[in-house]
C-alpha positions, 0 to 999 in steps of 0.5 A, spaced: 475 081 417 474 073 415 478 068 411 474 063 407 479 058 404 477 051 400 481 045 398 478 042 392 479 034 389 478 033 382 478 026 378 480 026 371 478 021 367 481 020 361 487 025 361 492 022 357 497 027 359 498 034 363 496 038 356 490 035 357 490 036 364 491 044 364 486 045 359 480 041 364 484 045 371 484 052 366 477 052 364 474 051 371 479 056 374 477 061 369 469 059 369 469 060 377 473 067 377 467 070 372 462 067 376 465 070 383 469 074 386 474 069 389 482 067 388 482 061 384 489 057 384 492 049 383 495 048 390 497 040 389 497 035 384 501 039 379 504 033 376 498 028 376 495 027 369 488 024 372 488 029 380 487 037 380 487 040 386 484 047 387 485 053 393 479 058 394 480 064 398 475 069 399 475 075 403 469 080 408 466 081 414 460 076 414 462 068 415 456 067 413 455 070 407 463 067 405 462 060 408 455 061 402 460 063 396 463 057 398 459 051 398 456 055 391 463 055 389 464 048 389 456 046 388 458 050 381 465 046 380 460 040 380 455 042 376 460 043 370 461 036 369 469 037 366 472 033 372 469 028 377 469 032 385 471 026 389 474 031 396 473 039 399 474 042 406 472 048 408 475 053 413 473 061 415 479 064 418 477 070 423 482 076 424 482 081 427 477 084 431 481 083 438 480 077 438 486 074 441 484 067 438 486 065 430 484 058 428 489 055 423 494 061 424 500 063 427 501 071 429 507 074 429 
């Protein structure tokens, strides 16, 4: 099983406020959760009118089919135009499997 996870930067240009701020951050949440099968949240910036930062999580068994959903994901971000993507990462997560080693996780 594998992790796929994304942070992704938006600027906001011409917000006036943290009302116009959801409805950009809101718009692109719900159009990226009908496009794909992927878990969508604001992570960071809650309280900056002009910055949203959004976490993506998707999970199976290919890396690379997941890393591919990925980078679709935030090409299809971009290319709706609501906020100027200015910063992503990426990051596939293995577990399980027998592997012993986790990146970016700590076992119990």
């Amino acid at each position: 099983m594998t992790v796929g996870i994304a942070r992704i930067q938006f600027r906001l240009h011409g917000n006036q406020s943290l009302k116009d701020k959801r409805k950009v951050v809101k718009s692109l949440i719900e159009k990226c959760r009908n496009r794909f099968n992927v878990a969508v949240a604001e992570v960071e910036d809650q309280d900056l009118h002009q910055r949203a930062t959004l976490g993506i999580a998707v999970i199976g068994s290919d890396g690379r089919i997941l890393n591919s959903v990925l980078d679709r994901v935030v090409d299809f971000m971009d290319s709706l135009n609501l906020a100027e993507l200015v910063g992503h990462e990426m990051e596939l997560i293995p577990l399980g499997g027998g592997s012993d080693h986790v990146v970016g996780a700590h076992q119990a």
